[in-house]
N, C-alpha and C positions, 0 to 999 in steps of 0.2 A: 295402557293409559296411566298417567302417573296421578295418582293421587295428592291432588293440592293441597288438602286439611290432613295433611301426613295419618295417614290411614282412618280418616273419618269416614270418607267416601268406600262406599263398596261397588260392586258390578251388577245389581239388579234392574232390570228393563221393565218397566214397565208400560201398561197399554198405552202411553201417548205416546210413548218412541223416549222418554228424559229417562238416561241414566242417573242415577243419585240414590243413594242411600246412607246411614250412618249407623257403623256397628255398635253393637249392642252396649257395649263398654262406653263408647262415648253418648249414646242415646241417653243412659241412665246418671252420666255427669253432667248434659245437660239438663234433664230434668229435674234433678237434684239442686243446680245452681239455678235451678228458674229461667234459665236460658231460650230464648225467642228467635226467634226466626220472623227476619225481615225480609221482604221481598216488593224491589222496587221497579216495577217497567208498565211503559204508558200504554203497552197494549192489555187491556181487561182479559184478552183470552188465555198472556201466557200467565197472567198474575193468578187467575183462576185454578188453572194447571197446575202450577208449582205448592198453591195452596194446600189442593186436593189432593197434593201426591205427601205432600210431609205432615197435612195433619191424620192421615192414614197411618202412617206411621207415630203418631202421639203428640208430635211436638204441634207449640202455639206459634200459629203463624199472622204476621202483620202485613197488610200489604197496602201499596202507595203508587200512584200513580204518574207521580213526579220527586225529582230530587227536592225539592223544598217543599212538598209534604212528606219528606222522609225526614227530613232536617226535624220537622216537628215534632214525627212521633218522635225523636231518638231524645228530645226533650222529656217526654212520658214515660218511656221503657228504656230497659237498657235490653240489646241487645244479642245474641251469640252470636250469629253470622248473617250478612247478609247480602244476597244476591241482588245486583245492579244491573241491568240493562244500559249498554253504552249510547245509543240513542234514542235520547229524549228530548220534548221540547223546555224550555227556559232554564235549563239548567241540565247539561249531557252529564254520564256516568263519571265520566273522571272527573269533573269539578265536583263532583257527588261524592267519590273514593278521597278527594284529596279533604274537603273539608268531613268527610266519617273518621277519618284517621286524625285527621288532628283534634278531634273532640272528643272520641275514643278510639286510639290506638292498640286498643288490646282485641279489637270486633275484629272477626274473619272477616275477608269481603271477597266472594265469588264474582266477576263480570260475566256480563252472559249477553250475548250480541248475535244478532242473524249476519251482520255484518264485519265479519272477520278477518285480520288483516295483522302480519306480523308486526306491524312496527305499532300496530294499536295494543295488542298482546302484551308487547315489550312495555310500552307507558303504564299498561295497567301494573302489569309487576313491579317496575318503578315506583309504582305510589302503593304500593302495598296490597294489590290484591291478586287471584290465585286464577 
């Protein structure tokens, strides 16, 4: 599996079946820059999940249940990465990836979809996410 966040991600499973993890080296540079972790999809179970798997791991995590209550917090906080669900309602993941990138361009953005499909793959990398 290649690692998107050029060696952020590591290979550890945990009990929900979500691979992800971030090595210690970048763990302690986001901590250091106050770096947050966003996490935006309209299902409560996976938002729940992804919560409880990175705040175990230390980091602060934000979660939202729409693109435009992500729009908002990203008004409140800045940022390190953050994970986008490509279908949602009143606003999908890539008009979500396109206006996160041009507000700040320097945030990771993970897409993360049940529904996966190369040529949606391709878009998302297009606009900048992993």
């Amino acid at each position: 599996m290649t690692d998107p966040l050029g060696g952020v991600l590591g290979k550890e499973e945990s009990s929900s079946g979500i691979i992800i993890d971030f090595d210690c080296k970048e763990r302690k540079r986001m901590k250091r820059e106050g770096g947050r972790i966003l996490v935006v999809d309209d299902d409560v179970v996976v938002q729940k999940a992804l919560r409880r798997l990175l705040e175990t791991r230390g980091f602060l995590v934000t979660t939202c249940g729409s693109g435009i209550e992500a729009l908002r917090a990203c008004k409140d906080e800045d940022f390190y990465v953050a994970f986008v669900d490509l279908k949602m309602p009143e606003m999908d993941g890539m008009e979500l990836i396109r206006r996160l990138k041009g507000k700040k361009p320097g945030m990771s953005i993970v897409m993360i979809t049940a529904y996966g499909e190369i040529t949606t793959a391709v878009e998302a990398m297009k606009q900048g996410a992993f």
